[in-house]
Each structure stands twice: as structure tokens, then as C-alpha cells.
N, C-alpha and C positions, 0 to 999 in steps of 0.2 A: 344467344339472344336472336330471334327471328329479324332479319330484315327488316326493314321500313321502306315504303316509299313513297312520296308525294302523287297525291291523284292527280296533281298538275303536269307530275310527268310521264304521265300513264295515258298510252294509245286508248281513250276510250271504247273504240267504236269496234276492237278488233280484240281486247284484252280478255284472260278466261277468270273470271271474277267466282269466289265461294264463300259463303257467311259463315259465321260459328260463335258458339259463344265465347263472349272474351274469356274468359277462365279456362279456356281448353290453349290459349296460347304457349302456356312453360309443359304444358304436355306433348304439343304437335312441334316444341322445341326440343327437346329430348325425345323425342318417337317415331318423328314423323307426321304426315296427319297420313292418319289411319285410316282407310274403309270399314264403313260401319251399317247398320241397318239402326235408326234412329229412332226414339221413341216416338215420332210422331210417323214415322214409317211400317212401323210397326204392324202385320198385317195387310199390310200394302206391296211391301218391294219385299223381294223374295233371297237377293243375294246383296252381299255388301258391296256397295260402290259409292265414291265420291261423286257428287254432284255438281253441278258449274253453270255458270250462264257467260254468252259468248259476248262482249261485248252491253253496254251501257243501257240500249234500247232493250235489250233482254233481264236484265236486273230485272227493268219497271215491271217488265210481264213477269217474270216468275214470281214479283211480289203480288201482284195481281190475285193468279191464279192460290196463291199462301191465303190472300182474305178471302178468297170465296172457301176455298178446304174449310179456313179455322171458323169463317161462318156455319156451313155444315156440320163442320166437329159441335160447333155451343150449340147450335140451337137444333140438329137432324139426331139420327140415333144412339150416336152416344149418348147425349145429354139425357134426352126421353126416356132411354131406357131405366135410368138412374132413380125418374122421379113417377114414372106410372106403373100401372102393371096392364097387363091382359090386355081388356076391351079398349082401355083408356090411353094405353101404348100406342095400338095400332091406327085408334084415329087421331092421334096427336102427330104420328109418323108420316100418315098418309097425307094431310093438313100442308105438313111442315114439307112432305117433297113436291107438292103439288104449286107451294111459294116459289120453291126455290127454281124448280125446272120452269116455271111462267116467269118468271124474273123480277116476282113482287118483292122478293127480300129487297132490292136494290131501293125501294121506295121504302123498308120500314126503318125511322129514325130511330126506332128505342135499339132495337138489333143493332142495328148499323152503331150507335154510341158506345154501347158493351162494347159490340168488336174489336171498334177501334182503340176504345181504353187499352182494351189488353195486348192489341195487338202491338202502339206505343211502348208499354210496358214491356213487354218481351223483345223486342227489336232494340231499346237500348244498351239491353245487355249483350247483344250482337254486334260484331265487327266485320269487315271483308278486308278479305285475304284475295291478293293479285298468282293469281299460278301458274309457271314455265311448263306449259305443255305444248306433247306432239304429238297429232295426228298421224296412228298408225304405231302408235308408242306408245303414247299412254292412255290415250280412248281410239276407238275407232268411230270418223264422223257416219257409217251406215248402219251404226249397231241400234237394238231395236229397245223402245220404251217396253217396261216389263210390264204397267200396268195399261197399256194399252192392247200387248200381246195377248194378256188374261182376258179383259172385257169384251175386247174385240169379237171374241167367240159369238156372244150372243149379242146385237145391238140392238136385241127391243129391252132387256135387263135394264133395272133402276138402278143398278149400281151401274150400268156404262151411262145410260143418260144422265148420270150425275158426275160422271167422270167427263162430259163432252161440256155441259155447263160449266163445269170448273176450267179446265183449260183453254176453253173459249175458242175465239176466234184464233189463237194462235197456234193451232194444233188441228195438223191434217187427218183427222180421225178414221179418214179411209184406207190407212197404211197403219202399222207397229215402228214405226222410225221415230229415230227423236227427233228433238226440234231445238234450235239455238237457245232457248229459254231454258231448258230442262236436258242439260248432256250431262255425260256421267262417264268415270274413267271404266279403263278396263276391269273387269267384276274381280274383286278380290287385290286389285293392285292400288299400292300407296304411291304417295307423294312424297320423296326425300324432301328434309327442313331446307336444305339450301334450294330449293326450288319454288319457296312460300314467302313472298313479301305481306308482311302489314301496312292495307291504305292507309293512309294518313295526310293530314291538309294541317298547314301549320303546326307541326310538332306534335299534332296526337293524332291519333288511334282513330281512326274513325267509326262511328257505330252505325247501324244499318243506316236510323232515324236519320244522320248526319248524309250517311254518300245519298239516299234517296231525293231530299231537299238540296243536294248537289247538282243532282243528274236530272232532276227532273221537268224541268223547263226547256230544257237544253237537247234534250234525247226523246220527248214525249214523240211518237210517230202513229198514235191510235187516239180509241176513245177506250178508257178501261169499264169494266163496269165495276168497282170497288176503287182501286186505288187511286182513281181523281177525286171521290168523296174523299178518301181519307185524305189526302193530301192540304183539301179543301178548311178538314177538321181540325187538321194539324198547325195550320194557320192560325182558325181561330184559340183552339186552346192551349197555344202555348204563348199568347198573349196575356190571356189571364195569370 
């Protein structure tokens, strides 16, 4: 059985934090957790590697930068593609990146309610995992982001200025480095089970939804542009 341990006695501010779905835990118990290329990666990152955020402050942002993506995935070209064709595609596309890169989506409420449903939804089924890492061992801190290596190429490209919206303020777009929000082990290397504790606050498992309304008050050091709305939302509807 995977470790536990209390986020009460977890260095927040220094700690290398990783989500997953709860149901991968008797796998990453018997296997390890394994490097993978994920289905929402898919397309995206080129080689398998674990992902991480360094520390509490960075959780928030790399959930951040997750609602702006999963807003682009529902409402940009995957989705469109799905339900137009031809003429009707392309000015649905062009519409929808011309939102998103001006920063209107942040003001549309029916979007923004979808998103957040789902995005609720999916993140309960998530847990974090606290992970025994060393730099220069198991990641290296100079190693370089792969989708920024790729875009970087051309920066008048719509696919980079919607990679620069997405990771926001937090991401020095002028270099291929990673960033405390978004580190990843060495490409192709696992995490031994004895190296992987499950957070947990009073006796259970904690789920994204749970460590975020954790950490959130307490670590906020910006203004997000999504996850203060949701935050906001998650308030009211989980009163009803």
C-alpha cells in the first residue's frame, strides 16, 4: 500500500507535488508510477515524462494554466472541428481564437459555467501525490519545456500565441526552460512506490478539488485569470 501523509505535515512551500487519477493508485503501487505521454497530452509532449509542481504556490498556477487548455480544448479546434465543416470551421475557429487571444473568454459566463462543471467533475476523481525527488537525479532543474522548444520556433504562429495565453504570466516565453509550475522528471525515468506518498488531511485521500480549497487562500501570490473565477464558483455551487 502507497504511503499517506498528512498535508499538515508537508513543507508546502518547497514540496514536489503530482496529480493522478485515484484509480491509478494500486497500479503506481505495484509498478511504480510510470512516465507516460497522457491522453490529454497527446500531440503535445513528444517523450514520456512525469510532471510536478514545486511547491503550493505552483499547484494554483499549473491549475490555472489546466482551465485556460481545457477552455481551448471545449470551445477552440477540437471542439469545432467536430461540429462544422469547411467555410463554417474556419470562421468559427478564427472567432473563437480571436476570444481567446483578446481575453474575452475570461468574461463569457455560459463558457466559463461548462468549464467549470467539468472541470469540478474531473478533478474529483484526482488525487495528489507528495514525491521524493533530487535534483540532478531525478529531473534536472535547467532542462527545457518541449512545448515551448517546438513553438518557440516561430513566435508570430497561433499555435505559440495560444501557448503564451495559456501559460500566462507565469512562463518566460523568451527562453525553452521550465518553470516551477510545469517541471518534469528525467524523460523516460520512473518514480520507485517507496518514493510516492498520498496527501491526505484527516484520514483521507485528498482530491485535487479538496488540496486546492486547501491551499488556496493561504498560497494565492497573483491574480489568475480562470482559477479565481473558479474558485469563486466552487463556493457558490457547492452550497446548493
Amino acid at each position: 500500500m502507497l504511503k499517506r501523509v498528512d498535508v499538515s505535515k508537508i513543507n508546502l512551500e518547497k514540496s514536489y507535488f503530482h496529480f493522478t487519477n485515484a484509480n491509478n493508485i494500486e497500479r503506481i503501487e505495484k509498478n511504480n508510477l510510470l512516465p507516460k505521454i497522457g491522453e490529454n497530452s497527446a500531440m503535445i509532449e513528444e517523450t514520456k515524462k512525469i510532471f510536478f509542481s514545486i511547491g503550493a504556490s505552483n499547484i494554483l498556477k499549473t491549475h490555472d494554466v489546466w482551465l485556460k487548455w481545457m477552455m481551448n480544448r471545449m470551445f477552440g479546434e477540437c471542439n469545432l472541428k467536430k461540429k462544422y465543416d469547411n467555410n463554417d470551421y474556419s470562421a468559427k475557429l478564427h472567432a473563437w481564437i480571436g476570444e481567446f487571444l483578446s481575453k474575452e473568454y475570461k468574461k463569457d459566463e455560459p463558457k466559463k459555467n461548462a468549464l467549470f462543471t467539468k472541470y469540478y467533475h474531473d478533478m474529483l476523481d484526482n488525487i495528489y501525490l507528495e514525491l521524493d525527488l533530487t535534483d540532478g537525479y531525478d529531473y534536472d532543474r535547467d532542462d527545457y519545456d518541449e512545448v515551448k522548444l517546438r513553438l518557440n520556433k516561430d513566435t508570430s504562429s497561433i499555435n505559440y500565441l495560444l501557448m503564451k495565453e495559456m501559460y500566462g504570466d507565469y512562463s518566460d516565453n523568451t527562453n525553452t526552460s521550465m518553470e516551477s509550475w510545469n517541471m518534469h522528471t528525467i524523460r523516460g525515468w520512473y518514480v520507485k512506490s517507496k518514493a510516492v506518498r498520498v496527501v491526505t488531511y484527516k484520514d483521507k485521500d485528498l482530491t485535487v478539488i479538496e488540496m486546492l480549497k486547501l491551499i488556496y487562500e493561504n498560497y494565492k501570490d497573483t491574480e489568475y485569470d480562470l482559477l479565481d473565477d473558479f474558485m469563486l464558483w466552487l463556493k457558490a455551487n457547492e452550497k446548493k
